[in-house]
C-alpha positions as CSV (number, residue, x, y, z in Angstrom):
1,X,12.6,16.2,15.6
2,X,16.5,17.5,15.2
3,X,16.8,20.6,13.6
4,X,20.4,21.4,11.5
5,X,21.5,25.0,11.5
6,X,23.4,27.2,9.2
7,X,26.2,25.0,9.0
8,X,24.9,21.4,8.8
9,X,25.2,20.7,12.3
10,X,22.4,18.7,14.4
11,X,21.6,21.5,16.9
12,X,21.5,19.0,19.8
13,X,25.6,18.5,18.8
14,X,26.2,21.8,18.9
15,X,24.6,22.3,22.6
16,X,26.4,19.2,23.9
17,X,29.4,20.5,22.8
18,X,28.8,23.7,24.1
19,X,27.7,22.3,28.1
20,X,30.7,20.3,27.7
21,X,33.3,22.5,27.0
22,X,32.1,24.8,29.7
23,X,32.2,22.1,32.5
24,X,35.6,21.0,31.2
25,X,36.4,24.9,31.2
26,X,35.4,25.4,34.9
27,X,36.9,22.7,35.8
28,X,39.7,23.5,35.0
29,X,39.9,26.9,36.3
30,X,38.5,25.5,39.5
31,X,41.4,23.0,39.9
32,X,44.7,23.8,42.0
33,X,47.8,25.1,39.7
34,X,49.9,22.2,41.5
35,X,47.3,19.5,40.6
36,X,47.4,20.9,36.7
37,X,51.3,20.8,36.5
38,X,52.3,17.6,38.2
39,X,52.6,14.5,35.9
40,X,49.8,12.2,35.7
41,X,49.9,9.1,37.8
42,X,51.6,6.4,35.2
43,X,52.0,9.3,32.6
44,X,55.0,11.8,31.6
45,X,52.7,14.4,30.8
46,X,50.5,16.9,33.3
47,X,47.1,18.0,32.7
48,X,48.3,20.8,31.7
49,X,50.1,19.3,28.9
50,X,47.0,17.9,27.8
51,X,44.7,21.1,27.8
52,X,47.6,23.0,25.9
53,X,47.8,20.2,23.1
54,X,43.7,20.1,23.4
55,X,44.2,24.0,22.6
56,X,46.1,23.5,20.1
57,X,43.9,21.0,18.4
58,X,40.6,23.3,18.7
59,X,42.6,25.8,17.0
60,X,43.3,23.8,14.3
61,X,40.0,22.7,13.8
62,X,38.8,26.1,13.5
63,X,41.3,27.1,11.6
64,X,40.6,24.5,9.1
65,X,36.5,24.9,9.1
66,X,37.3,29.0,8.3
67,X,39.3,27.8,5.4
68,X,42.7,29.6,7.7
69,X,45.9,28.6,7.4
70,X,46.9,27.1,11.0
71,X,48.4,28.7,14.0
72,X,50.5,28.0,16.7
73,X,48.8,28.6,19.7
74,X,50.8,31.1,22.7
75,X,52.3,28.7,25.7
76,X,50.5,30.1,28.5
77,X,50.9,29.7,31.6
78,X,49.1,27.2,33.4
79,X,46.2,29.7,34.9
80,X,45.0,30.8,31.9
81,X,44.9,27.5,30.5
82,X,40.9,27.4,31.0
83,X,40.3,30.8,29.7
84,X,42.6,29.8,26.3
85,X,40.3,26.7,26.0
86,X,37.5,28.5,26.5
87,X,38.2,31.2,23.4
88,X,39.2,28.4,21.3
89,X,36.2,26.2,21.7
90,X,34.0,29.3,20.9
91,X,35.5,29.0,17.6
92,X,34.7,25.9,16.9
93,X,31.5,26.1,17.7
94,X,30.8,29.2,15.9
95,X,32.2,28.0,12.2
96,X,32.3,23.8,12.5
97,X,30.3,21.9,11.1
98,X,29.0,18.7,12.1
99,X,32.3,16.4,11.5
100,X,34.5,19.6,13.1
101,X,32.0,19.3,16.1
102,X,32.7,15.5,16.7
103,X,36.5,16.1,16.4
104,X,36.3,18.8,18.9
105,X,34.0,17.0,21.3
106,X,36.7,14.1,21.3
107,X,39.5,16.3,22.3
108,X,37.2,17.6,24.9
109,X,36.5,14.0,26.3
110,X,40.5,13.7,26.2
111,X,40.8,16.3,28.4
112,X,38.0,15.4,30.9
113,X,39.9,12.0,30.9
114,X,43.0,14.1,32.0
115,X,41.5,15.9,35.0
């Protein structure tokens, strides 16, 4: 049987969320600097790009589940990219609900896509 918590969420949506932000998260931390920055094969845009805009868009999310007006997130630089998408995803799944939580895991599968 699925429980909901607090905030209407299936707990089992929250936990996946949760294991895969923190493999995407390690992942990236574990990845070389050169292999984050270099353009995608076929693409214009590095992974890094794609974490930074995946930032941006947990950010928003939670900005927009806390009832926030939105933020632009600091351009860091590419070594604390994993860190910044760490913090970000915390927020999320600390005040979305269920529909914020399917958002965020689909910017979370863009990024693994990117790696």
């Amino acid at each position: 049987m699925s429980t909901t918590d607090e905030l209407g969420a299936p707990e089992s949506r929250r936990t996946e969320l949760s294991r895969l932000l923190a493999l995407q998260t390690d992942r990236i931390r574990g990845l070389p600097l050169t292999r984050l920055d270099r353009p995608r094969p076929g693409e214009s845009t590095s992974a890094a790009d794609v974490v930074r805009a995946a930032a941006q868009d947990l950010a928003d999310l939670a900005a927009d589940a806390e009832g926030q007006p939105r933020r632009t997130v600091p351009r860091l630089a590419t070594h604390g990219l994993g860190d910044q998408l760490a913090v970000l995803g915390a927020d999320v799944l600390r005040c979305g609900d269920a529909t914020t939580l399917d958002a965020a895991h689909d910017v979370l599968v863009r990024v693994r896509r990117a790696l």
